[in-house]
C-alpha positions as CSV (number, residue, x, y, z in Angstrom):
1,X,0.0,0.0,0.0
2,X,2.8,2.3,0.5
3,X,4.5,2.2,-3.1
4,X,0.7,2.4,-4.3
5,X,1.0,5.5,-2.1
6,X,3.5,7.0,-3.3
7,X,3.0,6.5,-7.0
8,X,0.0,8.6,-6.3
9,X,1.4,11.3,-4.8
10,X,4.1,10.9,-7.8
11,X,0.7,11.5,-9.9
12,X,-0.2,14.3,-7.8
13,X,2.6,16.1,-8.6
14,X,2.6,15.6,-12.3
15,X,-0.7,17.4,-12.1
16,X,0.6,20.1,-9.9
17,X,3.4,20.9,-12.5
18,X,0.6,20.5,-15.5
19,X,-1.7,22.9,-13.7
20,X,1.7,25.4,-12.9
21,X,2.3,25.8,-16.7
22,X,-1.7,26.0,-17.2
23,X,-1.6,29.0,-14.5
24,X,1.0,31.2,-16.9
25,X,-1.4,30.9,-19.8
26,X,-4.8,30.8,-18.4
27,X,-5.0,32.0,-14.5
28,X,-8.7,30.9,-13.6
29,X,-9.6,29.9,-10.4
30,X,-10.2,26.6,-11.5
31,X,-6.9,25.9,-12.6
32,X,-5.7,27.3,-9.3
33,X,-7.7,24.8,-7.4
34,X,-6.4,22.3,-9.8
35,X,-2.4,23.2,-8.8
36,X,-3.2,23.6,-5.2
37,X,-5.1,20.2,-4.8
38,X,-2.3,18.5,-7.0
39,X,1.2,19.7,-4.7
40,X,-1.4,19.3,-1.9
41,X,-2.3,15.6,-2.2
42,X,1.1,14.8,-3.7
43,X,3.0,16.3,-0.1
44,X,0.1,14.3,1.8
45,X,0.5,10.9,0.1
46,X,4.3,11.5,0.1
47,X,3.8,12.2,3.9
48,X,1.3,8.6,4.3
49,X,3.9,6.7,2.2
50,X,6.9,7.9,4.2
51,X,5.5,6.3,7.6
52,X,6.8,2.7,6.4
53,X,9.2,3.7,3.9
54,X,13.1,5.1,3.7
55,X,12.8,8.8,3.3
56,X,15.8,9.0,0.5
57,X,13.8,5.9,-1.4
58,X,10.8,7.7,-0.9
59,X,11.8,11.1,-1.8
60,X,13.9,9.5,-4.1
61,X,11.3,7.9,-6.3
62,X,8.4,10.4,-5.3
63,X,11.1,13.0,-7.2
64,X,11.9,10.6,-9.9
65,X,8.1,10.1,-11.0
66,X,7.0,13.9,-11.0
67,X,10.6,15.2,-12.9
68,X,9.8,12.5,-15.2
69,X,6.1,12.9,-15.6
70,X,6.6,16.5,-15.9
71,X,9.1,16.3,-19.1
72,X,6.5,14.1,-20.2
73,X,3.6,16.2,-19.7
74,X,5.8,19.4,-21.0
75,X,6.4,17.0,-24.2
76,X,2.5,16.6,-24.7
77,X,1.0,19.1,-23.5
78,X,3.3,22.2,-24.0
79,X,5.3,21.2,-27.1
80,X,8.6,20.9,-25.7
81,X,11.8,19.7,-27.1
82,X,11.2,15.4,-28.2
83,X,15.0,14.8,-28.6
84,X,15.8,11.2,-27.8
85,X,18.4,12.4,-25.8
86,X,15.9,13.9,-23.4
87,X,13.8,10.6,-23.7
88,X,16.7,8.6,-23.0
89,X,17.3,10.6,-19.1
90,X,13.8,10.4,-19.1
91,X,13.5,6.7,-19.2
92,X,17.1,6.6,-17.1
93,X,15.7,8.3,-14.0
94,X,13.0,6.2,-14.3
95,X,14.6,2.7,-13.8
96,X,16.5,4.3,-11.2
97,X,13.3,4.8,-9.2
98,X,12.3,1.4,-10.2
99,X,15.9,0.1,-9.0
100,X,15.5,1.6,-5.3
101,X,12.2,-0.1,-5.0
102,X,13.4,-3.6,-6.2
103,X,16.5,-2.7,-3.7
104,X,14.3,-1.2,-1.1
């Protein structure tokens, strides 16, 4: 329950970050609520996860998930740069989060 946990509050934070680069083109109070309710949950479930967890795995992989996801999202939603070499770190700090939680 705790990895589920923390992937959620990983998810949290990708929609934090989605909603910050909404908020520089379109400040509505929706999208506000959107940003606060995304860092919000994402600190909270980060918080839940850490009670059974390493704090540098946690922190580790809760980082690793929401840099990640962001680029991602940036890639999608925002038309940011699709180089492979920015694909290729992508998918590298991802198997390192994966690597602390087979280690961890």
């Amino acid at each position: 329950m705790d990895w589920l946990m923390l992937f959620a509050a990983g998810c949290c934070e990708m929609l934090g970050v989605a909603m910050l680069g909404k908020l520089q083109r379109d400040r509505t109070w929706q999208t506000f609520c959107l940003f606060l309710l995304g860092f919000g949950g994402s600190l909270l479930l980060l918080s839940q996860a850490m009670k059974t967890l390493p704090m540098g795995t946690a922190y580790a992989v809760w980082t690793g998930i929401g840099a990640s996801g962001g680029a991602v999202l940036g890639m999608l939603l925002y038309g940011e740069g699709r180089e492979l070499r920015r694909i290729i770190c992508i998918v590298m700090i991802l198997g390192a989060a994966v690597g602390l939680k087979l280690l961890g």
